[in-house]
C-alpha positions, 0 to 999 in steps of 0.5 A: 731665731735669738742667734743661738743665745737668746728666744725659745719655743715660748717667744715663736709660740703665738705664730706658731699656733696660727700656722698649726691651725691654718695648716691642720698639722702639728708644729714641733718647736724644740728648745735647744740649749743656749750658747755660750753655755752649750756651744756648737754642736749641742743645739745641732745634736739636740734639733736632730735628735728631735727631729728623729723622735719626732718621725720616729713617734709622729703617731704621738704629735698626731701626724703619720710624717708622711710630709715633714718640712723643717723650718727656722729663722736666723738660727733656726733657719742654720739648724733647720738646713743642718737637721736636713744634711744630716738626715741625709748623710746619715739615711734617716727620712729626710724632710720634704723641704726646708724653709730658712727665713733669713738663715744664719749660714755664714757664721764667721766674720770674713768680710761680706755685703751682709757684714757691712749693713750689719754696721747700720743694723738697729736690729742686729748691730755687728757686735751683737752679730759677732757676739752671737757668732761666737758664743755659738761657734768659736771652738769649732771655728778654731778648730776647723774654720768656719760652721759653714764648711758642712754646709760647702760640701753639699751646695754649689752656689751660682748666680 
């Protein structure tokens, strides 16, 4: 989470520490480099590239990588579902699952239900999301639309 310009491993490391426990197995969490400074696709890169050292070299984080789930939540939850596709795409061991708590797919400002509680947010106000969105994602949005068109390709939603 920090919608891509804030948190790092540091602020998700007391739950993470109680999950590794409970579950017995390793949690990797990667600190990936904040936007604006590094703006899409650095924090994608660096995710994936993590995540093939990790099946690569799970020996090192005690696991065998036999079972791999990819978790993340507002930011994370965009980079755990792109680490996914990309695994795919590129024949790489995909993971077994993917967790998104409350994910952050939809990074353009186009009108929808979510956009409009964002105006009542005290959490997460509009300018904030907006601010977020485009210190990660404005120069891939001016090139080629919105960071989700990836994301189209792949997954069909119906209600």
């Amino acid at each position: 989470g920090g919608g891509f310009i804030a948190q790092s491993s540091a602020s998700h490391e007391v739950y993470l520490r109680d999950w590794a426990k409970a579950l017995d197995a390793p949690i990797l969490s990667v600190d990936y480099d904040l936007a604006p400074e590094h703006p899409f696709p650095v924090a994608a890169d660096q995710c994936f590239f993590a995540y093939c050292w990790a099946i690569q070299n799970a020996h090192v984080l005690g696991s065998t990588a036999r079972s791999v789930i990819c978790v993340g939540d507002s930011a994370g939850g965009n980079l755990a579902a792109v680490v996914a596709l990309r695994a795919l795409e590129e024949g790489i061991q995909a993971p077994d699952g993917v967790m998104m708590i409350y994910p952050a797919l939809y990074l353009h400002m186009t009108p929808c239900a979510s956009r409009v509680l964002s105006l009542m947010d005290p959490l997460l106000p509009l300018g904030t999301l907006q601010l977020c969105m485009t210190s990660y994602a404005h120069r891939f949005q001016a090139q080629h639309g919105a960071v989700t068109a990836a994301l189209h390709k792949h997954f069909t939603l119906t209600e």
